[in-house]
VEXRO-158046 format. One record per residue: residue in one letter; chain; y negated, x negated, z negated of N, C-alpha, C in turn. Coordinates in Angstrom, 2 decimals. Each point is the difference from the previous one (the first is absolute). Last residue first. Layout:
N
 res chain    n.yy    n.xx    n.zz   ca.yy   ca.xx   ca.zz    c.yy    c.xx    c.zz
   A     A       Y       X       Z       Y       X       Z       Y       X       Z
...
END
This chain:
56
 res chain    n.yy    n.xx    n.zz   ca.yy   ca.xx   ca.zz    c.yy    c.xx    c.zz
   X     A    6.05  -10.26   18.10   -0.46    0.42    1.51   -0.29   -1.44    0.33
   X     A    3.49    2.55   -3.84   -0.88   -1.15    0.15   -0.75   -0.25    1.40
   X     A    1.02    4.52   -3.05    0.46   -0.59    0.87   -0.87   -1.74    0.44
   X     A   -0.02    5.49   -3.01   -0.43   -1.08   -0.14    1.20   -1.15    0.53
   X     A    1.32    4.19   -0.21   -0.78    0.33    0.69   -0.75   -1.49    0.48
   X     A    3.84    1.83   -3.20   -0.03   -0.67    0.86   -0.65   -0.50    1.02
   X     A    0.49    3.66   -3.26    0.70    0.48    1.33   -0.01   -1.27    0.68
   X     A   -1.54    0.20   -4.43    1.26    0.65   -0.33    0.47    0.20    1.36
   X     A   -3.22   -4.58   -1.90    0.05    1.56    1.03    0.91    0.78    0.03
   X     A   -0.83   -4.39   -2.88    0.43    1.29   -0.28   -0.21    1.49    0.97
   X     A    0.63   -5.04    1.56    0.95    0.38   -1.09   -0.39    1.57   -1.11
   X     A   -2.95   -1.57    4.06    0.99    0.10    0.31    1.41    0.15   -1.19
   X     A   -4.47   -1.27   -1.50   -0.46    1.36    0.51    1.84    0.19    0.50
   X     A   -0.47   -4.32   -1.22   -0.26    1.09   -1.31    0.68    1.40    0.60
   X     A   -1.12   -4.28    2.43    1.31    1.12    0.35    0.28    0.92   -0.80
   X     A   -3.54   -3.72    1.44    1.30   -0.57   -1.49    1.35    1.17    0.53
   X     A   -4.25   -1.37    2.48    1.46    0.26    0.61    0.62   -0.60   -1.14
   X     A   -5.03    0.79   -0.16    0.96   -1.10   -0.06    1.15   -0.20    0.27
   X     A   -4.37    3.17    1.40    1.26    0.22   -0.27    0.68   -1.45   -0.31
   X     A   -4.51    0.29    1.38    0.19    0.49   -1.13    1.21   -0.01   -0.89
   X     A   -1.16    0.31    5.27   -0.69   -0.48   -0.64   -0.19   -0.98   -1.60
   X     A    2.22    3.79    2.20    0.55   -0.79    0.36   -0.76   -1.49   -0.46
   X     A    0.22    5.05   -1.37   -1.25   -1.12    0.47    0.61   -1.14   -0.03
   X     A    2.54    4.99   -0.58   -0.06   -1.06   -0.59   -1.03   -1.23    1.22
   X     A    1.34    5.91   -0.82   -0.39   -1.27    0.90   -0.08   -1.06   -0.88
   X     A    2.46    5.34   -0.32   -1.00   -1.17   -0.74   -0.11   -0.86    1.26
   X     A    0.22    5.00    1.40    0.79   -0.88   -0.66   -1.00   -1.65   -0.76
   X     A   -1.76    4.00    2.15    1.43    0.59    0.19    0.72   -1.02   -0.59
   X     A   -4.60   -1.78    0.67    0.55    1.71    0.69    1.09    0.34    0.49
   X     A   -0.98   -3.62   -4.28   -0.46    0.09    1.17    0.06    1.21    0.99
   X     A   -0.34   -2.84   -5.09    0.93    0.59    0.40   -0.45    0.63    1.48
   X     A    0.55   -5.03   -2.33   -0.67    1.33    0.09    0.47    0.82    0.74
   X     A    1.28   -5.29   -1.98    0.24    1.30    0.96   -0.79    1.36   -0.43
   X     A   -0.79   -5.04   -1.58    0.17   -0.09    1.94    0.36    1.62   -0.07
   X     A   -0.31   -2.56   -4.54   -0.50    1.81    0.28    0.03   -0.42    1.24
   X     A    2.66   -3.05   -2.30   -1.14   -0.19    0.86   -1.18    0.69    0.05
   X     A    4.10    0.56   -1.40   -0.47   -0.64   -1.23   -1.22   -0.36    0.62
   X     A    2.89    4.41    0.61   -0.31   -1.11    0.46   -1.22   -1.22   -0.68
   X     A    2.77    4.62   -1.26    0.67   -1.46    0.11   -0.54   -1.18    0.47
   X     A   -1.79    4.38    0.62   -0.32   -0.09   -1.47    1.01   -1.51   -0.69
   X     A   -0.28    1.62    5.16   -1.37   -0.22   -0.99    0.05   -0.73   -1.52
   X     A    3.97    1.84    2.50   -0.38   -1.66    0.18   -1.06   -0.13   -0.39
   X     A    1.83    4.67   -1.53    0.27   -1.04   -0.67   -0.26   -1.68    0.58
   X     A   -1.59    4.65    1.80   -0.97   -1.30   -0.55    0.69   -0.79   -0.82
   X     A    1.46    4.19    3.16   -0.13   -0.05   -1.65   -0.71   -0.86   -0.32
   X     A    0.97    1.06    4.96   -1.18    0.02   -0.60   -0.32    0.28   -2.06
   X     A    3.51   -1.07    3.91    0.01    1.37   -0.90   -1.28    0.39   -0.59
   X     A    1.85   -3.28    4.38   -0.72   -0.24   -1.36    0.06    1.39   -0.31
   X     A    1.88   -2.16    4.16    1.30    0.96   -0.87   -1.34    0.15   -1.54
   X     A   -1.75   -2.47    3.83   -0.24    1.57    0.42    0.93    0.90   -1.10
   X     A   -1.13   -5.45   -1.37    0.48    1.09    1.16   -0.14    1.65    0.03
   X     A   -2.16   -5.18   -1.75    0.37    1.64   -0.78    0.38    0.58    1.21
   X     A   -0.91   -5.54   -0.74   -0.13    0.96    0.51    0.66    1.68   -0.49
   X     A   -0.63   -6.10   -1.92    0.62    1.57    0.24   -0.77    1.06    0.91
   X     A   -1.22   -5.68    0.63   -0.39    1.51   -0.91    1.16    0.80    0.51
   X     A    1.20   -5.25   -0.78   -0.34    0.97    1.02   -0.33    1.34   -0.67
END
């Protein structure tokens, strides 16, 4: 199942730069991930520092 990025995103880019996919970019006001794209490994979710990256 694709991860999702919640409203808690900080907008640092550590799920970008974790993601093995590239699925996340960065978006207006926070990252977005292309569901599309996204492999629901969870990369992005183990280094977010607030937790943001979520399974949808």
């Amino acid at each position: 199942m694709a991860y999702v990025i919640s409203d808690d995103c900080i907008s640092c880019g550590a799920c970008a730069d974790a993601c093995p996919c590239s699925a996340i970019s960065e978006g207006d006001g926070k990252y977005v991930i292309d569901a599309d794209t996204c492999a629901g490994c969870g990369a992005c979710a183990d280094v977010c520092p607030v937790g943001a990256p979520q399974e949808g």
